[in-house]
C-alpha positions as CSV (number, residue, x, y, z in Angstrom):
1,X,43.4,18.5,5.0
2,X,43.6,15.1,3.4
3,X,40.0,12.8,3.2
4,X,41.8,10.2,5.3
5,X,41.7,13.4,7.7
6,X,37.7,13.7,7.1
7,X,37.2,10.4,7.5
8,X,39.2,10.3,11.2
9,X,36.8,13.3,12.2
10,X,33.6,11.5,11.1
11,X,34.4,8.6,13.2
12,X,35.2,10.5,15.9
13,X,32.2,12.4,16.1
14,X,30.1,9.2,15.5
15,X,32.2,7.8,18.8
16,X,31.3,11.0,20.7
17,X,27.4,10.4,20.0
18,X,27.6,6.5,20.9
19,X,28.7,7.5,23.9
20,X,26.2,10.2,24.6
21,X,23.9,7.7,23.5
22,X,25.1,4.8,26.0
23,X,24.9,7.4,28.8
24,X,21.4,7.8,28.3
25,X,20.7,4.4,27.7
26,X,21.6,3.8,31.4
27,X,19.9,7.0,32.6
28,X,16.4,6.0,31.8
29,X,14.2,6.0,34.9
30,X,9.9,5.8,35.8
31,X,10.4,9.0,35.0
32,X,10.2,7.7,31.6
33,X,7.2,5.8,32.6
34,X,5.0,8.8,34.0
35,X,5.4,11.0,30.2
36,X,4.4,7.6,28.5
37,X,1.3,7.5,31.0
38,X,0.5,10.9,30.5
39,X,0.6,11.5,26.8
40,X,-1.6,7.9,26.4
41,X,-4.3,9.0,29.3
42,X,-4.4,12.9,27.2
43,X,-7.8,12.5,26.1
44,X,-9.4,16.1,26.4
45,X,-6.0,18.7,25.8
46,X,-3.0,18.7,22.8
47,X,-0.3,17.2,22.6
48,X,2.2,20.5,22.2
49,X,6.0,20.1,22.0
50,X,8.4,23.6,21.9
51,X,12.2,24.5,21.9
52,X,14.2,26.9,20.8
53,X,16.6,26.8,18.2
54,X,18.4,23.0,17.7
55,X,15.9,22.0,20.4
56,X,13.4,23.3,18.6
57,X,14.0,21.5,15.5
58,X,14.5,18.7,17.2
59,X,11.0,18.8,18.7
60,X,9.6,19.9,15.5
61,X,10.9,16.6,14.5
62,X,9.4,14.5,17.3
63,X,5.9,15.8,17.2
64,X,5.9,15.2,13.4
65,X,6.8,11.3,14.3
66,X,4.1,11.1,16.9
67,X,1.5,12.1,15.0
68,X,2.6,9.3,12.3
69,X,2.4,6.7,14.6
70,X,-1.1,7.6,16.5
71,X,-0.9,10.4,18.4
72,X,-1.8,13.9,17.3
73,X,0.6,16.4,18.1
74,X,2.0,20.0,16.3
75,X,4.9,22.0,17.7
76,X,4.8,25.4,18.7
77,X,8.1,27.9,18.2
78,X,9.4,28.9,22.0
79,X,10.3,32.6,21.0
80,X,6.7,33.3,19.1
81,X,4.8,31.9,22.5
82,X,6.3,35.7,23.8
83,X,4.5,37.4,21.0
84,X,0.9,35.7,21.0
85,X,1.7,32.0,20.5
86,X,0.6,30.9,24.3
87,X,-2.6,31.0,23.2
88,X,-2.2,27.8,21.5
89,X,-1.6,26.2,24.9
90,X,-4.3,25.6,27.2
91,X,-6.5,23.5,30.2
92,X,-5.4,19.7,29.9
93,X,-2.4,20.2,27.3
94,X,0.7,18.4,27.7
95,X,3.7,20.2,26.8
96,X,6.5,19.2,26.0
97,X,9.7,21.4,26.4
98,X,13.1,20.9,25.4
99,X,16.1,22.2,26.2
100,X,19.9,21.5,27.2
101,X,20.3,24.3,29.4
102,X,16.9,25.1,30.5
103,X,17.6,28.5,30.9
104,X,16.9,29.8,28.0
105,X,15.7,33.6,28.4
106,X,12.8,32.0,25.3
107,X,11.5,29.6,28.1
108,X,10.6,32.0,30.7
109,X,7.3,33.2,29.2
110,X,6.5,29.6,28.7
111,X,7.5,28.0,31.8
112,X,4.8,30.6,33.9
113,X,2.1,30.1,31.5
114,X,2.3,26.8,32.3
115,X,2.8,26.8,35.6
116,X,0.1,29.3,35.9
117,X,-2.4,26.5,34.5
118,X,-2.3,23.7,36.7
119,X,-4.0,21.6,34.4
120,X,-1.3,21.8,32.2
121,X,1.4,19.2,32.5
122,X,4.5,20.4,31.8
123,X,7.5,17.8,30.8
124,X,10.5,19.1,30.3
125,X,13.8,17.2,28.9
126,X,16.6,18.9,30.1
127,X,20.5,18.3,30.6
128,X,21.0,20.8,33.8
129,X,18.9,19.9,37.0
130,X,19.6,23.8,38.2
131,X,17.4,25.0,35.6
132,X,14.5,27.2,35.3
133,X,12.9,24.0,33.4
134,X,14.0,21.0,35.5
135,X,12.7,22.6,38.5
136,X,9.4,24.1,36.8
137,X,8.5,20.4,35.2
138,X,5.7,18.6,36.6
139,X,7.6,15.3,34.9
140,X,11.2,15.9,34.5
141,X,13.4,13.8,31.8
142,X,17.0,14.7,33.2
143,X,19.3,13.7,30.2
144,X,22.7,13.0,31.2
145,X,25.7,16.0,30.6
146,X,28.2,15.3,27.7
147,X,30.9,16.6,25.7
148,X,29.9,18.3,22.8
149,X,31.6,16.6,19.3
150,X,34.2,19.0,17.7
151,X,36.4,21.6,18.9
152,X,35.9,23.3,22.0
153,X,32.8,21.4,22.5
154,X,30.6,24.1,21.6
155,X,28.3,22.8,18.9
156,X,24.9,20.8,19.4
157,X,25.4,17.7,18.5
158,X,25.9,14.6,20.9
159,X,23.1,16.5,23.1
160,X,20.6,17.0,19.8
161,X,21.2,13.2,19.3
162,X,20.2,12.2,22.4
163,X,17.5,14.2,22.4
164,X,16.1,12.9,19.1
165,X,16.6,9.1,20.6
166,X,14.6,10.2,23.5
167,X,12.1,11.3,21.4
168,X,11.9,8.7,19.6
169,X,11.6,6.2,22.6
170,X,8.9,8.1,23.5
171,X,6.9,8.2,20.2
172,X,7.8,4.2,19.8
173,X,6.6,3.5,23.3
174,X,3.1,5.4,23.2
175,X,2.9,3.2,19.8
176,X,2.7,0.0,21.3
177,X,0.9,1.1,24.0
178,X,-2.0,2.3,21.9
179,X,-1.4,-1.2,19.7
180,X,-0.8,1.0,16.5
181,X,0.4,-1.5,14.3
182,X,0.6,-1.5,10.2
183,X,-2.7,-1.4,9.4
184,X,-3.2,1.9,11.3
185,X,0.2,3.3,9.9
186,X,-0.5,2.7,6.7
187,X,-3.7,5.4,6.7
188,X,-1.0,7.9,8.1
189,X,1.4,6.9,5.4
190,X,-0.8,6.3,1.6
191,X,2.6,7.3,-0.6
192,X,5.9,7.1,-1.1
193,X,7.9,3.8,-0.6
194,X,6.5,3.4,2.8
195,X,3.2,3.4,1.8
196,X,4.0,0.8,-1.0
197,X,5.5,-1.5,1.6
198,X,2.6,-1.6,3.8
199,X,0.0,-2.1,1.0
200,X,-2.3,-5.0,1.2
201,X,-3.6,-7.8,-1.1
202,X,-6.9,-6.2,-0.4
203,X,-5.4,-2.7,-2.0
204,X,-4.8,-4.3,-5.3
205,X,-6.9,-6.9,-6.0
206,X,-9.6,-7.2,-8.6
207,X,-13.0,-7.7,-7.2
208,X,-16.8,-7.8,-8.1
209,X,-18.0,-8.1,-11.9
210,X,-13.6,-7.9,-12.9
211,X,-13.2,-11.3,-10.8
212,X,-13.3,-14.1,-14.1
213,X,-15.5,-16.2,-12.3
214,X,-16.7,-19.7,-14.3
215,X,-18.9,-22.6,-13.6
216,X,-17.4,-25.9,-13.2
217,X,-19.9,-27.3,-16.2
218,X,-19.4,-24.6,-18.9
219,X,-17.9,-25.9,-22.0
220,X,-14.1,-25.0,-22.7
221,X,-14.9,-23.3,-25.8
222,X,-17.2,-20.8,-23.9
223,X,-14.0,-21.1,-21.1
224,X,-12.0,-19.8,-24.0
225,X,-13.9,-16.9,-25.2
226,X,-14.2,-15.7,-21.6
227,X,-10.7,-15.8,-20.5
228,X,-9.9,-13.8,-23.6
229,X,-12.5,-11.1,-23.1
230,X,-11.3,-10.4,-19.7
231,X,-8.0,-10.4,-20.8
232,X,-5.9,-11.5,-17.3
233,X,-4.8,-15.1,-18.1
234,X,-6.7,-17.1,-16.2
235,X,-9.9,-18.5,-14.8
236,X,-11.7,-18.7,-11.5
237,X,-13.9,-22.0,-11.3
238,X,-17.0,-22.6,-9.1
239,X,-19.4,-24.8,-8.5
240,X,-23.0,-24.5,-8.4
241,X,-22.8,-23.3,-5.1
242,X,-20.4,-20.7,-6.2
243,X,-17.8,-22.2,-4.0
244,X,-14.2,-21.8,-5.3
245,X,-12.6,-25.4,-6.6
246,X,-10.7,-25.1,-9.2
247,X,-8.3,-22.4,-11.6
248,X,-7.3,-22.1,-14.9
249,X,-4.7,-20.5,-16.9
250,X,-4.1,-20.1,-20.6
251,X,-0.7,-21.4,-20.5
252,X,-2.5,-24.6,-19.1
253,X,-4.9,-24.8,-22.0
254,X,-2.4,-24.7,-24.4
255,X,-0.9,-27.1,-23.1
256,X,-4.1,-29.7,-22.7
257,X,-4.8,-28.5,-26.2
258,X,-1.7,-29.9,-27.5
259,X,-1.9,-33.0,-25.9
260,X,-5.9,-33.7,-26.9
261,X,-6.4,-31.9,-29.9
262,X,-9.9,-29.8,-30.0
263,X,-11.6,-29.0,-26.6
264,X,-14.5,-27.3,-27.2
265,X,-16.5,-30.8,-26.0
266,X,-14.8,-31.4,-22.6
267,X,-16.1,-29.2,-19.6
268,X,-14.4,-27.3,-17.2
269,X,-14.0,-29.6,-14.5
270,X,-12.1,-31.8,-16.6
271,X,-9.3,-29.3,-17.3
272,X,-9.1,-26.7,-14.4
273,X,-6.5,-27.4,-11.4
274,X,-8.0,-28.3,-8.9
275,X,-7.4,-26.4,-4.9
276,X,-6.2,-23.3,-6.6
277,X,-3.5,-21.4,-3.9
278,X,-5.7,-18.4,-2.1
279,X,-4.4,-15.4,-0.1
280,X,-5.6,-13.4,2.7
281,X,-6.9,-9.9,1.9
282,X,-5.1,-9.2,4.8
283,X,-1.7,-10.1,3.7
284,X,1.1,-7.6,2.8
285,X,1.4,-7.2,-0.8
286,X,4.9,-8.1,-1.4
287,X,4.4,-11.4,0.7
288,X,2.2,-11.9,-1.9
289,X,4.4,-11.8,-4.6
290,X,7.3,-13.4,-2.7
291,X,4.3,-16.7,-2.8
292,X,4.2,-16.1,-6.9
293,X,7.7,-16.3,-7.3
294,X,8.3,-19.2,-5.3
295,X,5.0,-21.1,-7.1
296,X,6.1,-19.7,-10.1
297,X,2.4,-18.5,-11.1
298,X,1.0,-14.7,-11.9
299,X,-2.2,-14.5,-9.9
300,X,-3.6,-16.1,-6.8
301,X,-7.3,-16.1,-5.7
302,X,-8.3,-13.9,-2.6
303,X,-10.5,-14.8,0.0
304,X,-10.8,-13.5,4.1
305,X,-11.3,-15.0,7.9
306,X,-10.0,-18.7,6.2
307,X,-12.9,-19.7,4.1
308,X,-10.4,-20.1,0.8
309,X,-12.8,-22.0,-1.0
310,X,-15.0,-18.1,-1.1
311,X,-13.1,-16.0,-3.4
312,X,-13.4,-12.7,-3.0
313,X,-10.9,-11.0,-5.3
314,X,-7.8,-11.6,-7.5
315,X,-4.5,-10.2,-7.5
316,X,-2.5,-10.5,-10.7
317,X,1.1,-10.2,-10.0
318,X,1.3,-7.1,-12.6
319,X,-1.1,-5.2,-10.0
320,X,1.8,-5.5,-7.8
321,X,4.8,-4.4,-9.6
322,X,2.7,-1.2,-10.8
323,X,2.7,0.0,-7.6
324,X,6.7,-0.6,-7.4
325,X,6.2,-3.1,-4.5
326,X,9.1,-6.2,-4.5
């Protein structure tokens, strides 16, 4: 078979799923609605989602992205609930079952247990409404009948898809609701490229006794040895009321040095820039850099709730590029 051949097949399949996924774009109802409401008002039971086989991976799948996204979940293997695994599901639960058929002969054992609790909720995402688990559900997401892609439609695919997209409408949905928002990720998700995207000025910064804080009145040839000793380039003036006013670099003295000749007499004040450019602690580390690229400059002041002229840290733009944030 040539790869022109492959390549026909792959878009075919890709077609199939759109379409699958279209259908169940159109077949969302309040049922929808009621699992959201449940799962957000399930404050004393678990959050337990099962399958078996594809199913099962594919709620594997979905209870790992609820938990990332504030809401606690794990998944429980249909088959193992039959050998001592039911005991993981009890009073105020939700489960979550899914299943294209949902008649599974895995299911039964699950589906009584259940129903045998009545304070466990029991959701089932189904294709078939004759089946054991659409008419066992206490909420019931009905996902719309397709054709399998490949020959002989036979193979899980376009109905795994759709069940992953439910899932994941479902996992987005109880985010908002819950107002789960970066911050919050971000404790969920500390490595990886992720986590570097959602660090903070406050994550990197210097702060305390490493901030290079000088007075407004010291002389430029204590200025000098200071800014060498801590070794980062650059100065952060206050006044005496230790509000910040004014920044200085060593590229900057350089420069003033070239043009005035020795220093060491003038004071601070009369070299420092004044209104130095401060960020929020709050802000996303590689906004912060996307500011020192357009300003063309390698650190910028820190400071929270507006009050820029109170510097609480510094960020130097080589604390960002060690953490592989751009």
């Amino acid at each position: 078979m040539s790869k022109n051949n492959f390549k026909k097949i792959a878009q075919e399949v890709i077609s199939s799923e759109i379409k699958s996924l279209q259908k169940l774009k159109r077949s969302i109802d309040k049922n929808f609605n009621k699992v959201i409401d449940a799962i957000t008002n399930c404050k004393k039971g678990k959050i337990i989602l099962s399958g078996v086989g594809k199913s099962g991976i594919i709620a594997k799948k979905i209870s790992s992205t609820l938990s990332s996204v504030g809401t606690p979940s794990f998944f429980v293997d249909a088959s193992s609930c039959s050998h001592g695994d039911l005991g993981q599901i009890s009073s105020n639960d939700i489960l979550i079952l899914i299943s294209n058929s949902g008649e599974s002969a895995e299911l039964k054992n699950i589906i009584q247990h259940a129903n045998r609790n009545r304070n466990i909720i029991l959701i089932g995402i189904v294709s078939k409404k004759n089946s054991l688990l659409y008419k066992n559900s206490d909420i019931k997401i009905l996902l719309p009948e397709v054709k399998e892609a490949g020959p002989g439609s036979i193979v899980p695919t376009s109905s795994t898809t759709m069940q992953l997209a439910i899932g994941d409408a479902i996992a987005i949905s109880t985010m908002k609701h819950k107002k789960f928002g970066e911050k919050e990720f971000k404790k969920f998700h500390p490595s990886g490229s992720i986590g570097a995207k959602l660090k903070t000025v406050e994550d990197l910064m210097l702060k305390g006794k490493k901030i290079p804080f000088i007075n407004e009145n010291i002389k430029m040839r204590t200025a000098l040895k200071i800014i060498t000793k801590k070794k980062l380039g650059v100065l952060i003036v206050q006044n005496n009321s230790k509000k910040t006013n004014g920044i200085i670099t060593d590229g900057q003295i350089r420069r003033i040095n070239e043009k005035k000749g020795n220093l060491d007499n003038l004071k601070v004040k009369n070299v420092m820039t004044k209104n130095p450019i401060s960020i929020d602690k709050e802000v996303l580390a590689a906004k912060a850099l996307s500011l020192m690229n357009l300003k063309r400059i390698t650190s910028l002041c820190v400071h929270k709730n507006k009050i820029k002229n109170k510097t609480i840290g510094i960020i130097h733009i080589h604390n960002i590029l060690e953490n592989n944030i751009q």
